[in-house]
One Martini backbone bead per residue (centre of mass of N, CA, C, O) as a GRO file, in nm:
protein
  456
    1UNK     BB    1   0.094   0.032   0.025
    2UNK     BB    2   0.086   0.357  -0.009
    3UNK     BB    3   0.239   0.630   0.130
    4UNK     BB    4   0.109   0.906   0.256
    5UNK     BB    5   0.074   1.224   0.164
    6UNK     BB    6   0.209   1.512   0.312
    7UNK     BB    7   0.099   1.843   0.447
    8UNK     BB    8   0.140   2.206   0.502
    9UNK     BB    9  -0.167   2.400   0.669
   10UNK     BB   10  -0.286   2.663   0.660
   11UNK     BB   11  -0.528   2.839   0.940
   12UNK     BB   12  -0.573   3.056   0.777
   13UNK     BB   13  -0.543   3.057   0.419
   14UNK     BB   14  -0.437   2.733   0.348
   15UNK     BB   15  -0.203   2.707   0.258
   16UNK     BB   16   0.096   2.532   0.110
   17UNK     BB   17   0.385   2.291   0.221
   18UNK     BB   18   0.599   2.051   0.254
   19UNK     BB   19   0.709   2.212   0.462
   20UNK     BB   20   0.804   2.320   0.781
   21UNK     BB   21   0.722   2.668   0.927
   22UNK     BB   22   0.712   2.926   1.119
   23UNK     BB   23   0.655   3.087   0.854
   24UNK     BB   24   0.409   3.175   0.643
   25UNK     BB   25   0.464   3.227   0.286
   26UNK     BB   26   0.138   3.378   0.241
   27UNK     BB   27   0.046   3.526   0.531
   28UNK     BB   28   0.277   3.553   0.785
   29UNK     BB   29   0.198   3.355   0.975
   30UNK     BB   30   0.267   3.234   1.319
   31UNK     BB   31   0.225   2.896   1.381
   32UNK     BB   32  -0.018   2.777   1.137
   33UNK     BB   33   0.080   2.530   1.085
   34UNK     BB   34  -0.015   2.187   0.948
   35UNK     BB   35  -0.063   1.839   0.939
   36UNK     BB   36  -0.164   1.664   0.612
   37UNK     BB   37  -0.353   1.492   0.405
   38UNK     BB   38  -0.335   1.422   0.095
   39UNK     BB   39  -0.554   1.440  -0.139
   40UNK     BB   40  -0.756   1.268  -0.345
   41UNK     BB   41  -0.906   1.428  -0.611
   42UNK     BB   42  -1.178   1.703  -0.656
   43UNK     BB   43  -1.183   1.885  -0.391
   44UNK     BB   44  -1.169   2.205  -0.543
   45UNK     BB   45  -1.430   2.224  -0.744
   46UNK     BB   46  -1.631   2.176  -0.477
   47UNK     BB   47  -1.557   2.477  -0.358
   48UNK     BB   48  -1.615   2.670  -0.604
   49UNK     BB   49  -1.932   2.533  -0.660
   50UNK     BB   50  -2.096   2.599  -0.428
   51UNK     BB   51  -2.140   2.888  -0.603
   52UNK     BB   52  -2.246   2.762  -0.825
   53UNK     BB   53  -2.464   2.716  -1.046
   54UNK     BB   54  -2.638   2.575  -1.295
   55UNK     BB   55  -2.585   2.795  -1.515
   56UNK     BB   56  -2.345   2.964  -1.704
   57UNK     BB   57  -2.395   3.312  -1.761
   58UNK     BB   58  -2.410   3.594  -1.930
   59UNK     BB   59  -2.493   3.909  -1.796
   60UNK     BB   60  -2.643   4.218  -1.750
   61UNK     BB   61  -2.608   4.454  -1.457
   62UNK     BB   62  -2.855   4.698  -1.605
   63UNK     BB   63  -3.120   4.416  -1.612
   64UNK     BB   64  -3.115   4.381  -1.320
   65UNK     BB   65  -3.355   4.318  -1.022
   66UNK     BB   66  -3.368   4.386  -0.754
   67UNK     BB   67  -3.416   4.210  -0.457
   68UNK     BB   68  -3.575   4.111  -0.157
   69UNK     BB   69  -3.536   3.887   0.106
   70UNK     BB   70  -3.659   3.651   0.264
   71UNK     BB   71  -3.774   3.597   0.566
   72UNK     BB   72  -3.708   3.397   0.840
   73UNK     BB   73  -3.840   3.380   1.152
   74UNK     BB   74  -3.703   3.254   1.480
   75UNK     BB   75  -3.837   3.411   1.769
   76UNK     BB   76  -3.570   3.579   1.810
   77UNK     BB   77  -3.507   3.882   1.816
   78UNK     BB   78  -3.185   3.937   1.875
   79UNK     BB   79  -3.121   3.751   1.635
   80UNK     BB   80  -3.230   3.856   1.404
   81UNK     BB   81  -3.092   4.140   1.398
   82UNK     BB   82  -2.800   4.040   1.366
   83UNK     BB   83  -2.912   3.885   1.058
   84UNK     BB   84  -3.115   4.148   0.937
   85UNK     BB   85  -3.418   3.996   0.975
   86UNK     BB   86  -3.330   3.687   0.929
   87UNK     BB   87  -3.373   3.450   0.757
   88UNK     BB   88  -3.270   3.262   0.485
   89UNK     BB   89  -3.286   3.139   0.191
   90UNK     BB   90  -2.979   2.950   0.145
   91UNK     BB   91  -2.839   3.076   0.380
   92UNK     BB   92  -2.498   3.056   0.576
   93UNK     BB   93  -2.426   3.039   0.926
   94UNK     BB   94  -2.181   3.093   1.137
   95UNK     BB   95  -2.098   2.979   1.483
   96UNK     BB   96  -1.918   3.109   1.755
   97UNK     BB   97  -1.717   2.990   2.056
   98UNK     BB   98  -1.749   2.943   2.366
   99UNK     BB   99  -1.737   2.685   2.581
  100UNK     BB  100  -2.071   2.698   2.724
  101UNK     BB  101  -2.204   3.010   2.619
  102UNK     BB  102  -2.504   2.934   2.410
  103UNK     BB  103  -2.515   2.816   2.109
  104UNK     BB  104  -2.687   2.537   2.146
  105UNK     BB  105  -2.930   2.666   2.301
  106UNK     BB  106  -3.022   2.893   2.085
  107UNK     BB  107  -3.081   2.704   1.865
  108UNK     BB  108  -3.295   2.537   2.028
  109UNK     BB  109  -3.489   2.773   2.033
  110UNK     BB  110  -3.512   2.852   1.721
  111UNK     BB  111  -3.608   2.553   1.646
  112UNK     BB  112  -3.888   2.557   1.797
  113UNK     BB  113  -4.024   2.824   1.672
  114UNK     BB  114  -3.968   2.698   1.358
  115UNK     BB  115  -4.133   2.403   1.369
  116UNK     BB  116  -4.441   2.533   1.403
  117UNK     BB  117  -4.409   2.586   1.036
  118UNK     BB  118  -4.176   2.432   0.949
  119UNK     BB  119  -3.928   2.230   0.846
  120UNK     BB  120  -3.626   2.078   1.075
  121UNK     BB  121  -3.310   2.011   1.178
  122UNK     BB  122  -3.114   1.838   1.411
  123UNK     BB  123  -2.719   1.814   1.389
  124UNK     BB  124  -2.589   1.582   1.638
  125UNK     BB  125  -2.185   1.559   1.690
  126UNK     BB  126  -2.179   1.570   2.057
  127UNK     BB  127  -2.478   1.458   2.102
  128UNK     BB  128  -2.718   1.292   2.249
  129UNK     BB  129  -3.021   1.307   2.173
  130UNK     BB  130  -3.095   1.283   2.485
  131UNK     BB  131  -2.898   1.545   2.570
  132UNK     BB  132  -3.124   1.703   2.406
  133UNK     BB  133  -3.397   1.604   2.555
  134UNK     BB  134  -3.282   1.753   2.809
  135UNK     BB  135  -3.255   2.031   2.790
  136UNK     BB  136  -3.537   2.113   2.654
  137UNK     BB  137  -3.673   1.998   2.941
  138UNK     BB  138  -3.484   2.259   3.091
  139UNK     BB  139  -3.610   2.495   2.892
  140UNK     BB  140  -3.913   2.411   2.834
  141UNK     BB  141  -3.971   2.321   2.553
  142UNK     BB  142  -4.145   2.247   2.222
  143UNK     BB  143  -4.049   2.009   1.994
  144UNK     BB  144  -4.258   2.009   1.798
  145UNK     BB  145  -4.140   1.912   1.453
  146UNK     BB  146  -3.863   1.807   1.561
  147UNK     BB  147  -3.556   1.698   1.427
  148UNK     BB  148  -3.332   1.518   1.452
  149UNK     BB  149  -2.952   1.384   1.424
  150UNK     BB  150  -2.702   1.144   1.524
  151UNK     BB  151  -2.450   1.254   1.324
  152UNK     BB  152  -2.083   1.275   1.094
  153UNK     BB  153  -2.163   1.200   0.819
  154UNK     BB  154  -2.196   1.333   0.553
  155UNK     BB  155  -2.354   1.192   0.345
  156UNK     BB  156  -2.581   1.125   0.521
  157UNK     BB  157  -2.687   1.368   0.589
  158UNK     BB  158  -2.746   1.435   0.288
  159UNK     BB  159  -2.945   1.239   0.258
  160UNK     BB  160  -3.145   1.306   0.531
  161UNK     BB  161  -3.191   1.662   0.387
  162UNK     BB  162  -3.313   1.530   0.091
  163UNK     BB  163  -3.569   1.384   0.251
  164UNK     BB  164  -3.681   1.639   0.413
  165UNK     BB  165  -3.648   1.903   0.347
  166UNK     BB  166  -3.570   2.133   0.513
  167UNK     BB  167  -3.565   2.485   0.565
  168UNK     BB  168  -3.398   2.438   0.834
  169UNK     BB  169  -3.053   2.383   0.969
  170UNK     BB  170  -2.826   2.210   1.166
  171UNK     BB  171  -2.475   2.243   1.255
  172UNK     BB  172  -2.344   2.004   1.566
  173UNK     BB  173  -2.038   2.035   1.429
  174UNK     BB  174  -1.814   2.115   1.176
  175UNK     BB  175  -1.580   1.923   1.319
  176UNK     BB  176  -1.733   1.659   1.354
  177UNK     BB  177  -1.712   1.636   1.060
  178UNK     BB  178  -1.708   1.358   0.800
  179UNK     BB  179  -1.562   1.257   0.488
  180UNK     BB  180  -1.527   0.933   0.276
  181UNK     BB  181  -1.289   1.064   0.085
  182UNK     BB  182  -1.137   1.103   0.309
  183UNK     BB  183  -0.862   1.031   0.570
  184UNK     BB  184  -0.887   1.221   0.762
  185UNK     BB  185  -0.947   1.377   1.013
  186UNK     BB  186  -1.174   1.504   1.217
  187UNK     BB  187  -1.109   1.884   1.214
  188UNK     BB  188  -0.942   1.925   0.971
  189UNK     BB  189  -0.890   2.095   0.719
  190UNK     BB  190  -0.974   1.930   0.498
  191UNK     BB  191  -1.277   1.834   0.627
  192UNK     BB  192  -1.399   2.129   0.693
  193UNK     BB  193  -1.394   2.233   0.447
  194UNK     BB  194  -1.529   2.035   0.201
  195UNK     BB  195  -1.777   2.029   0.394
  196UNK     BB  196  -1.863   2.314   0.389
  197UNK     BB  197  -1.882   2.305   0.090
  198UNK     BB  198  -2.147   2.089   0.052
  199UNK     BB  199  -2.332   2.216   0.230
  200UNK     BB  200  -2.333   2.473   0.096
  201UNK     BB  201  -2.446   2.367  -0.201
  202UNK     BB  202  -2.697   2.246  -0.072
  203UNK     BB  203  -2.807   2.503  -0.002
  204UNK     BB  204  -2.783   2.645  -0.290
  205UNK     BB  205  -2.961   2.401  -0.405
  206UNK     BB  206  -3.248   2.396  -0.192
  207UNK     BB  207  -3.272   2.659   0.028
  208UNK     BB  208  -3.150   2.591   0.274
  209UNK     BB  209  -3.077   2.672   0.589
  210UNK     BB  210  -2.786   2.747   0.741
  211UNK     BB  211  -2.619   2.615   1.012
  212UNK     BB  212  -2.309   2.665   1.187
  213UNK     BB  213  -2.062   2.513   1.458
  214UNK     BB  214  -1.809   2.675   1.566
  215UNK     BB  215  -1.488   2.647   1.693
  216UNK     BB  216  -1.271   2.764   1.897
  217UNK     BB  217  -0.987   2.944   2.007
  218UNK     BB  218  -0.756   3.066   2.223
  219UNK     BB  219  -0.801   3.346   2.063
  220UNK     BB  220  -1.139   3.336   1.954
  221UNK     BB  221  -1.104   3.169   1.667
  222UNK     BB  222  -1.216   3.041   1.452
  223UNK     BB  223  -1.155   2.717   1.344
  224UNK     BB  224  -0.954   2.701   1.071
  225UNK     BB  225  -0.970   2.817   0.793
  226UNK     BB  226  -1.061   3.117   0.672
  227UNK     BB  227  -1.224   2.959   0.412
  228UNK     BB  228  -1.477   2.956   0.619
  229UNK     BB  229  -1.592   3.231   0.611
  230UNK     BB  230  -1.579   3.302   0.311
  231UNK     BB  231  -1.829   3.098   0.233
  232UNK     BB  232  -2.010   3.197   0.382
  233UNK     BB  233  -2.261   3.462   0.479
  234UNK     BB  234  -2.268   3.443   0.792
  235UNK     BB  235  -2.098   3.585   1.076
  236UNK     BB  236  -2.065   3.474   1.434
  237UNK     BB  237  -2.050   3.568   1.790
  238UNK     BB  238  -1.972   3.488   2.105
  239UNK     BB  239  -1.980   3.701   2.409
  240UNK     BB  240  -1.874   3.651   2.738
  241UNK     BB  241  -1.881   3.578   3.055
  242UNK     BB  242  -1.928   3.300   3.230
  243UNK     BB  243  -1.959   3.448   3.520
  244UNK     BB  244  -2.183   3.583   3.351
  245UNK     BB  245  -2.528   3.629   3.196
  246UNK     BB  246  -2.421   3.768   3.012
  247UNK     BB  247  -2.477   3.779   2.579
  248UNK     BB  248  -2.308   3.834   2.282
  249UNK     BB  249  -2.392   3.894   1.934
  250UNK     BB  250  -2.183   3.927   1.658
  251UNK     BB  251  -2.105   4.060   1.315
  252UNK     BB  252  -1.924   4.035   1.113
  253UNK     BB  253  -2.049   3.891   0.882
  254UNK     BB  254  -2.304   4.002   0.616
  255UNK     BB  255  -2.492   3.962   0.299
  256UNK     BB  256  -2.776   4.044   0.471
  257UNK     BB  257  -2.630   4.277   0.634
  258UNK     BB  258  -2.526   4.414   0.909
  259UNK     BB  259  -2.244   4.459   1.049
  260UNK     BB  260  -2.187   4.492   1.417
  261UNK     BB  261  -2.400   4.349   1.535
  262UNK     BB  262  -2.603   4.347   1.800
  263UNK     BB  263  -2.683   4.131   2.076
  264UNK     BB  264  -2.863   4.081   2.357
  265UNK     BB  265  -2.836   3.861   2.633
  266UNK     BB  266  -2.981   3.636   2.905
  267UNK     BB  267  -2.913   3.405   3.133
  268UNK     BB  268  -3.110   3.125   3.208
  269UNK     BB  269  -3.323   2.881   3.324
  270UNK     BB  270  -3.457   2.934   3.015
  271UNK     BB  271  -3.230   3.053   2.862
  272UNK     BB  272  -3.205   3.261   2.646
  273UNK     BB  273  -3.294   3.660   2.680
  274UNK     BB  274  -3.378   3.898   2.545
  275UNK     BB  275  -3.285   4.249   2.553
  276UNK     BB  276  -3.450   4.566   2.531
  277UNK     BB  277  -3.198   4.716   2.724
  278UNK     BB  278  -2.909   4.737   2.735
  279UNK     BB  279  -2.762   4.983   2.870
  280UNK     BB  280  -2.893   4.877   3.144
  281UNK     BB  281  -2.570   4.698   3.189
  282UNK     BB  282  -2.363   4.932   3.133
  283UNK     BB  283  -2.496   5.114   3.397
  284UNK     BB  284  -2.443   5.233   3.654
  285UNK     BB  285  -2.530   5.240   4.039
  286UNK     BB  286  -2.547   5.499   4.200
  287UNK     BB  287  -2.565   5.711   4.461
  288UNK     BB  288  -2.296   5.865   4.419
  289UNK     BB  289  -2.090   6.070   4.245
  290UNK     BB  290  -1.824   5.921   4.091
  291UNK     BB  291  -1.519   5.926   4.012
  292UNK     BB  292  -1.404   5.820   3.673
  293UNK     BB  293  -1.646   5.855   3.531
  294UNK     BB  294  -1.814   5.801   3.188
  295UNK     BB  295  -2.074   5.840   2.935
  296UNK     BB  296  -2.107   5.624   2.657
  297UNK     BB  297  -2.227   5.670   2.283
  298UNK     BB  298  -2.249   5.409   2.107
  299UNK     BB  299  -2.214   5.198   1.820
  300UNK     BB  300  -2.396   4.911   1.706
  301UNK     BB  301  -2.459   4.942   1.435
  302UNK     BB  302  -2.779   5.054   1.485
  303UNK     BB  303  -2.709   5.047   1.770
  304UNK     BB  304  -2.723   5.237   2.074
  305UNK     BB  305  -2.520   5.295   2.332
  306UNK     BB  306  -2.446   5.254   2.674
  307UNK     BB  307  -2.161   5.370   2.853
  308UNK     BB  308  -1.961   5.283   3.112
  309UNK     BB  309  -1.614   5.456   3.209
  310UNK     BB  310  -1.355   5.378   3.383
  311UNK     BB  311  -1.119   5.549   3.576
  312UNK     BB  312  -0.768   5.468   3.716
  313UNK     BB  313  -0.566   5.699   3.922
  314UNK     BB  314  -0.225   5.627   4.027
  315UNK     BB  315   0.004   5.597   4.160
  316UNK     BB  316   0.341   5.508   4.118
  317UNK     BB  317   0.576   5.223   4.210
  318UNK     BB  318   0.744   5.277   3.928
  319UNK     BB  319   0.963   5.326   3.666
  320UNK     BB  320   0.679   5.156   3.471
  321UNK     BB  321   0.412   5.275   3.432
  322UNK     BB  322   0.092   5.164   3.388
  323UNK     BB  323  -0.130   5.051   3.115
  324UNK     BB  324  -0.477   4.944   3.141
  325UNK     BB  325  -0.758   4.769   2.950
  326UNK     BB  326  -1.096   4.686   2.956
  327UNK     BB  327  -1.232   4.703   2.610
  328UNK     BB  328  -1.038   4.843   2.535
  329UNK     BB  329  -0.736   4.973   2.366
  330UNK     BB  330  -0.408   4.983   2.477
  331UNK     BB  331  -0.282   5.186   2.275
  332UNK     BB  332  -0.512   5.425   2.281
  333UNK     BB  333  -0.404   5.507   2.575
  334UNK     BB  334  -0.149   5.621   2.513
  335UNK     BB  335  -0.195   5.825   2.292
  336UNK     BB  336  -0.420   6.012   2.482
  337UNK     BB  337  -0.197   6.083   2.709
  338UNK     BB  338  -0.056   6.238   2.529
  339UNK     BB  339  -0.220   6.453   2.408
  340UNK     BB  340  -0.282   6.552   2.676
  341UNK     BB  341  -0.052   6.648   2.724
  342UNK     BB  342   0.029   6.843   2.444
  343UNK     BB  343  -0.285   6.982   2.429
  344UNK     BB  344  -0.322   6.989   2.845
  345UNK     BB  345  -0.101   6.977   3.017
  346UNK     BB  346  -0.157   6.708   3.128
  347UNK     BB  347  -0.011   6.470   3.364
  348UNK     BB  348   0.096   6.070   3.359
  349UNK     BB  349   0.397   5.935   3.381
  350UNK     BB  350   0.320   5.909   3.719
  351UNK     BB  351   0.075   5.711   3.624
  352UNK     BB  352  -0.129   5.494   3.678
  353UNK     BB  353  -0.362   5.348   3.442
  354UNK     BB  354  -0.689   5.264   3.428
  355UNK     BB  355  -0.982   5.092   3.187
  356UNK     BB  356  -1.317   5.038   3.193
  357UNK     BB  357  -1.565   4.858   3.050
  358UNK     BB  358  -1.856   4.807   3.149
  359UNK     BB  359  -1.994   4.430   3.142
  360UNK     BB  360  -1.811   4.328   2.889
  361UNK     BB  361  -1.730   4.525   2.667
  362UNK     BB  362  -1.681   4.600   2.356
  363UNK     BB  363  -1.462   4.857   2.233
  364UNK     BB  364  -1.348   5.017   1.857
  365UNK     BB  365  -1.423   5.251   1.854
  366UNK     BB  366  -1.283   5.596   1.867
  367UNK     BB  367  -1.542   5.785   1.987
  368UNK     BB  368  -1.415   5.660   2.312
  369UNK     BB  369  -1.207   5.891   2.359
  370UNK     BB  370  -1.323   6.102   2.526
  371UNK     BB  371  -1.432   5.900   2.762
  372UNK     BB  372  -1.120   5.850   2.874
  373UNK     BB  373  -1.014   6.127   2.928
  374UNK     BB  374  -1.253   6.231   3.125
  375UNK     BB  375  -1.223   5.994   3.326
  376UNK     BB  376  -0.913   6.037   3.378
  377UNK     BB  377  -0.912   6.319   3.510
  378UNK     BB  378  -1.122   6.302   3.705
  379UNK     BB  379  -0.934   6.114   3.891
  380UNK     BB  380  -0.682   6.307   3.900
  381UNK     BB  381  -0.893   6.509   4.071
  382UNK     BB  382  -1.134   6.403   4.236
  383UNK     BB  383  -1.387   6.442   4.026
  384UNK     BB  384  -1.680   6.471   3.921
  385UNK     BB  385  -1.908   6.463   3.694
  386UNK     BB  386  -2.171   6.530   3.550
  387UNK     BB  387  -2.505   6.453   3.591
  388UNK     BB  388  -2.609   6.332   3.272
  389UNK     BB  389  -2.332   6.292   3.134
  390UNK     BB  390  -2.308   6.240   2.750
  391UNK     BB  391  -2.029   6.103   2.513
  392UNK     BB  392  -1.856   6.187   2.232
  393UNK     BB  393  -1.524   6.124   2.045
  394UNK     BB  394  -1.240   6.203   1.861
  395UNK     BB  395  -0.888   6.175   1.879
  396UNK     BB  396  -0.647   6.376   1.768
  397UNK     BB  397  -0.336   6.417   1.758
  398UNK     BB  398  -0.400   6.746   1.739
  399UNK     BB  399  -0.653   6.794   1.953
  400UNK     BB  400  -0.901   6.690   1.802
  401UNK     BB  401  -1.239   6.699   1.733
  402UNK     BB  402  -1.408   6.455   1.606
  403UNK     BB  403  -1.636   6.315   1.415
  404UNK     BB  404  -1.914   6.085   1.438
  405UNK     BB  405  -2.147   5.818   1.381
  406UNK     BB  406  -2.459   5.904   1.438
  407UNK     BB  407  -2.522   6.129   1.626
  408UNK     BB  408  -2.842   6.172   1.657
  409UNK     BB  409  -2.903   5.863   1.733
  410UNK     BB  410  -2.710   5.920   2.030
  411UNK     BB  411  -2.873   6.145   2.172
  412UNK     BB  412  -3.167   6.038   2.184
  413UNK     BB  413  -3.086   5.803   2.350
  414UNK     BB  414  -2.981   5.962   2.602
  415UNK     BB  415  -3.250   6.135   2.596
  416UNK     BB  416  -3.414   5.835   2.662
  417UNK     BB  417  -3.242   5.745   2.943
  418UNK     BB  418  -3.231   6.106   3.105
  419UNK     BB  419  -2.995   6.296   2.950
  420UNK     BB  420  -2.928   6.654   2.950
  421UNK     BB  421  -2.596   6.634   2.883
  422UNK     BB  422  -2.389   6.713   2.618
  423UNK     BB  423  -2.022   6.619   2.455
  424UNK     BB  424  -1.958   6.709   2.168
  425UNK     BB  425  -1.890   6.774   1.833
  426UNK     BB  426  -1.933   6.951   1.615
  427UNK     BB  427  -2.029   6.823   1.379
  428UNK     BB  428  -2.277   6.685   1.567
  429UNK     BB  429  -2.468   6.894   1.583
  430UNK     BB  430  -2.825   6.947   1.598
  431UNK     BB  431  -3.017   7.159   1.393
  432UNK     BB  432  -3.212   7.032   1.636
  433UNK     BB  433  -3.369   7.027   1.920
  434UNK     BB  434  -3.318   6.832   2.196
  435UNK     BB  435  -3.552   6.728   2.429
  436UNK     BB  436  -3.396   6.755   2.730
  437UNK     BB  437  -3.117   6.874   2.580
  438UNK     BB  438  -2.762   6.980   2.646
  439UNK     BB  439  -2.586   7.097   2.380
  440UNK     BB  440  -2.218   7.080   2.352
  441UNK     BB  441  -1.984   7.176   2.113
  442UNK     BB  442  -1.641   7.074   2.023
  443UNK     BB  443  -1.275   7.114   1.897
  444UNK     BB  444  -1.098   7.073   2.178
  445UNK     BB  445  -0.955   6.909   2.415
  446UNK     BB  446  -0.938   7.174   2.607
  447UNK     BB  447  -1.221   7.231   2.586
  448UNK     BB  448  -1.335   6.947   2.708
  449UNK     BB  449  -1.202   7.009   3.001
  450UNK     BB  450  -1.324   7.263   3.086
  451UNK     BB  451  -1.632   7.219   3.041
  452UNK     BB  452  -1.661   6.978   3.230
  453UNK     BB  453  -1.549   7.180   3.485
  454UNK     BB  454  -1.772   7.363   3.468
  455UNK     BB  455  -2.019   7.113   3.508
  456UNK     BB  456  -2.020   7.048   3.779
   0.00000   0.00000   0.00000
């Protein structure tokens, strides 16, 4: 018998390499090599096809008329928001998270609820039958006219997903899923790509909705090569931590709607429940206002939020400051610190400086430049900001406040749920009057810090 030829293949880009390297030669990223065995057969053609109709013509794109996709309500508010709107028919979905946290729970939820409409299928790769009748009954829901299957092995799968025809189905987890025509283990490059691309293919030419559950790793990344994100139509991700109730499910990729949309749930003994004002989330109750607080309008999607935003200030007792921050980006606080220093006089050399986003929120947006400024400023003087006052804007190296995007949106916000004084860029100045909200204008970095200390 002929001796398995290997390669080494990244885990980022898939590229290949017939010897082991520390630094991958195709996107250079390093210790992403792994070894996989060399597949015979026309695996790469099954992956371009995933995507090709069923016959291939020149149209021209001037006589195209867009549709609208209809939606398919899954009956779970939060997670259809993130979603765009609903499930597509023929759409496929990756999901992933810390195991754990709530991935199988939400689909065994919204399965339940399309089972009532539609005939779905649900194909557990990692539980026994069992296993899901024990959750169902344990999170009290009414599973009737959900079918189950407990198969990893593709080829049964796409045979009893053929002859069921449902209209949703669910793959948990796509990990654990494996074709014979490849010789390599379940988990593989190999394996997990080529699957994913017949059951992709199955979507689109049969239209039935795909859910895929995939696992992470150790530093948050969907597991196995990025050419699993490429094919599918939407990432989503679970964030939050295990020792919290809240959940969020956040929008990476999304063909059919908008990406960085945020859903946020509640941990329940009856499974995850959308939550319907998240701001109350994130931000704290103060019986008297202290120092370093200051409450930020972010936006997730088309979602703003209210986060409240604390920095503590303290003496160092090292020669070299910490500098550290949780939810919030560590590298542009130190860069925020030093144009304090240079366009507001203000000193933090020899000071430590923590700052942290309130609830587990991650926030990547700049807009949270001046709310990490004023909260830090706040804690250097021990003296609170004025209670009411919700801020946002970014701040450039040279001292300026930029506008923020959807300015008037979040002004709204934070007017609806009580703040009376808001400090926002000039640019986002609202061109009439927000009810019940006094909006102060700012252009630079030292004008908005002597602002703050008028307000208080």
């Amino acid at each position: 018998m002929a001796k398995a030829k290997s390669a080494y293949v990244c885990t980022e880009c898939g590229a290949q390499t017939p010897r082991w390297q520390g630094q991958c030669p195709q996107c250079q990223a390093w210790n992403t090599l792994v070894e996989t065995i060399v597949e015979r057969g026309g695996g790469a053609p099954s992956r371009f096809a995933a995507l090709a109709g069923a016959a291939a013509q020149l149209q021209p794109l001037a006589t195209l008329q867009p549709r609208e996709e209809p939606r398919i309500p899954s009956g779970i508010e939060e997670f259809d928001r993130v979603l765009g709107g609903g499930l597509v028919a023929g759409g496929v979905v990756l999901i992933g998270g810390d195991p754990g946290i709530g991935k199988s729970t939400l689909l065994l939820q919204a399965l339940c609820h399309l089972a009532a409409n539609h005939p779905v299928v649900y194909v557990s790769g990692e539980e026994s039958p069992e296993q899901v009748a024990l959750r169902a009954q344990r999170l009290q829901l009414v599973p009737s006219g959900l079918q189950l299957l407990a198969e990893i092995n593709l080829e049964r799968i796409l045979d009893t997903l053929r002859t069921a025809a449902p209209r949703v189905a669910v793959i948990d987890s796509i990990q654990t899923v494996y074709s014979e025509s490849l010789q390599s283990a379940p988990g593989s490059v190999g394996q997990v790509r080529e699957c994913a691309a017949q059951l992709t293919r199955f979507a689109k030419q049969s239209g039935t909705t795909l859910i895929l559950v995939g696992h992470v790793t150790k530093d948050g990344s969907l597991a196995g090569p990025r050419v699993l994100e490429h094919i599918v139509d939407t990432v989503l991700y679970f964030e939050g931590d295990n020792h919290s109730s809240f959940r969020l499910v956040r929008a990476f990729k999304n063909r059919f709607g908008a990406v960085n949309e945020l859903g946020v749930f509640a941990m329940t003994d009856r499974g995850l429940r959308g939550v319907s004002n998240p701001s109350a989330l994130f931000l704290s109750q103060h019986s008297d206002q202290v120092s370093g607080s200051c409450v930020l309008v972010t936006q997730e999607g088309t979602r703003p939020l209210l986060v409240e935003i604390q920095a503590l200030v303290d003496a160092s007792h090292s020669p070299n400051p910490r500098r550290l921050s949780v939810g919030l980006e560590q590298t542009r606080l130190a860069m925020l610190l030093a144009v304090m220093h240079r366009h507001a006089g203000i000193v933090c050399f020899d000071q430590d400086v923590f700052v942290n986003a309130v609830g587990g929120v991650k926030i990547t947006e700049p807009a949270a430049d001046l709310a990490i400024l004023l909260a830090t400023v706040s804690s250097l003087r021990d003296r609170p900001l004025k209670r009411g006052l919700a801020v946002f804007g970014e701040v450039g190296l040279a001292g300026e406040i930029r506008p923020a995007p959807r300015g008037q949106e979040r002004l709204k916000e934070a007017a609806k749920l009580g703040f009376d004084t808001a400090i926002v860029p000039k640019a986002n100045m609202p061109r009439h009057p927000i009810e019940g909200m006094q909006v102060h204008p700012v252009e630079r970095i030292d004008q908005a810090l002597e602002l703050a200390k008028d307000l208080e």
